[in-house]
C-alpha positions as CSV (number, residue, x, y, z in Angstrom):
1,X,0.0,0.0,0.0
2,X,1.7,3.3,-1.0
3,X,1.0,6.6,1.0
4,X,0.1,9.7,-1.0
5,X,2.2,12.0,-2.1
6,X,0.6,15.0,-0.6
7,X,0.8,12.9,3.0
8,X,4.4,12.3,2.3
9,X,4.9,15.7,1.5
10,X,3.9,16.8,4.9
11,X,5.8,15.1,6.9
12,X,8.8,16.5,4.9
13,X,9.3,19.1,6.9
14,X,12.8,21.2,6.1
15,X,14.5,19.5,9.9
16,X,13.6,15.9,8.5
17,X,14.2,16.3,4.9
18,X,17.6,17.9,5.6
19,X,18.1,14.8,7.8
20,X,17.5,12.2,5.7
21,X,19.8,14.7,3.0
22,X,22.7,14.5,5.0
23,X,22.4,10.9,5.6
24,X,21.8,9.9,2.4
25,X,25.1,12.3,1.7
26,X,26.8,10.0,4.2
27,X,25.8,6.6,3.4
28,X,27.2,7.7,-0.8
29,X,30.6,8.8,0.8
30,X,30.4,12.7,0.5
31,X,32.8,14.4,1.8
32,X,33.1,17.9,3.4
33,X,29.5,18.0,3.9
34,X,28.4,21.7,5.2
35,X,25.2,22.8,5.9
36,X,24.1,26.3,5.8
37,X,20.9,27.6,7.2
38,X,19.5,30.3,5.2
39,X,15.9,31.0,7.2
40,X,16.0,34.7,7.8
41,X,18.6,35.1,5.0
42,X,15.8,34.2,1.9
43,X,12.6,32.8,1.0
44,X,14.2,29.9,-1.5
45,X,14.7,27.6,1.6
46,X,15.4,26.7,4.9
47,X,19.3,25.0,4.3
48,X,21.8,25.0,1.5
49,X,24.1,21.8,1.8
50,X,27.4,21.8,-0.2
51,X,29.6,18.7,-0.6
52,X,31.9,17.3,-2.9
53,X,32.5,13.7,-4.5
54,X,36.2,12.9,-5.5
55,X,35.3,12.4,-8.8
56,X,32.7,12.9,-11.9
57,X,31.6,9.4,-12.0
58,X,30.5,9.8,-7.8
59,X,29.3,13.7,-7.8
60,X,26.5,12.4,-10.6
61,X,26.1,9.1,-8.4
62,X,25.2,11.0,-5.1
63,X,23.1,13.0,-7.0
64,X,21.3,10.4,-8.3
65,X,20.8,8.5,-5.5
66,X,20.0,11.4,-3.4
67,X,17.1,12.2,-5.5
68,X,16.0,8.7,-5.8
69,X,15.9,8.3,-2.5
70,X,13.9,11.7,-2.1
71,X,11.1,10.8,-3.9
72,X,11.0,7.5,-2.4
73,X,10.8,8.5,0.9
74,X,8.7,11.5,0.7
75,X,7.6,12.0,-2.9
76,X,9.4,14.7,-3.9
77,X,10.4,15.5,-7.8
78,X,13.8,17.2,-7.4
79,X,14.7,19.5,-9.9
80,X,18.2,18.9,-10.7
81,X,21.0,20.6,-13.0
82,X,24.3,20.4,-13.7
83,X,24.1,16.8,-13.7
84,X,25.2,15.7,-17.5
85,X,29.0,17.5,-17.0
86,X,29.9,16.1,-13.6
87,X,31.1,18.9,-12.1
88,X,28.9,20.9,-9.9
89,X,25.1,19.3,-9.6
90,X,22.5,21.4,-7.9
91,X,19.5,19.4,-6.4
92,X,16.2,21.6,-5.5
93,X,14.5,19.7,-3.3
94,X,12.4,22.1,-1.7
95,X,13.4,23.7,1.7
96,X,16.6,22.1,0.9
97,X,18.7,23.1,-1.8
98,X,21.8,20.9,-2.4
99,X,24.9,21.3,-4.0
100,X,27.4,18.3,-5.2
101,X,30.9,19.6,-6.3
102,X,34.2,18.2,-7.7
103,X,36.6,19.6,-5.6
104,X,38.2,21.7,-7.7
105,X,35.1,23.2,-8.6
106,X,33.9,23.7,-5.3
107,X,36.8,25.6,-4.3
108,X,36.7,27.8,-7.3
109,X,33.5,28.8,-6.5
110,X,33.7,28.7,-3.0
111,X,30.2,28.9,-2.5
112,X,30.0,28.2,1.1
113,X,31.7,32.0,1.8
114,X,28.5,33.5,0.4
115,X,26.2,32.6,2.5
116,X,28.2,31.9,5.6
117,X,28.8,34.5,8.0
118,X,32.3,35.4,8.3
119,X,34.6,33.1,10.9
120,X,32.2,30.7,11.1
121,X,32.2,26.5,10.6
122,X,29.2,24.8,9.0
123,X,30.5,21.3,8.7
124,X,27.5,19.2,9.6
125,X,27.1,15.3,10.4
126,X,24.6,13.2,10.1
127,X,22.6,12.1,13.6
128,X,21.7,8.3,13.8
């Protein structure tokens, strides 16, 4: 028996989809996870999470599973971009907006020091 999608959708609140995020992010290897929270900074959603896979071949693999996994477990169509290159995948999930980086890319664009206030750390793990 499947549960609708609009049930599903409301118990994906932006704390529990950002959870399940993060572990998914985990259980794919990510590395450097770091999660921002953007509520008071702008309307386009509650977190931002930035990571990076070590290669091409895993950045579109966590992607992929990620938003598999997404609309498995609450029913939610991701938009996603960036995805065909490799390099830099953004996943819009809602309240959460993800980003998946190469490395290289990542630190070129150093996305993080946008939104981050000054001196501060946003590396994030995932609770059990």
């Amino acid at each position: 028996m499947s549960v609708p999608n609009e049930f599903n959708r409301t118990l994906a609140t932006s704390d529990a989809l950002l959870e399940r995020i993060l572990f998914s992010l985990d259980e794919d290897k990510a590395e450097d996870v770091v999660v921002i929270d953007l509520r008071g900074k702008t309307e386009m959603a509650d977190h931002m999470v930035v990571c990076s896979g070590r290669s091409s071949r895993q950045v579109a693999s966590i992607s992929d599973k990620l938003v598999e996994r997404l609309k498995a477990d609450f029913g939610i169509s991701s938009k996603v971009e960036g995805k065909d290159a490799g390099d830099w995948v953004l996943i819009d999930a809602g309240d959460v907006i993800v980003h998946v980086f190469r490395p290289e890319v990542r630190e070129f664009y150093q996305l993080e020091k946008m939104w981050m206030p000054a001196g501060k750390a946003g590396t994030a793990t995932p609770t059990s």
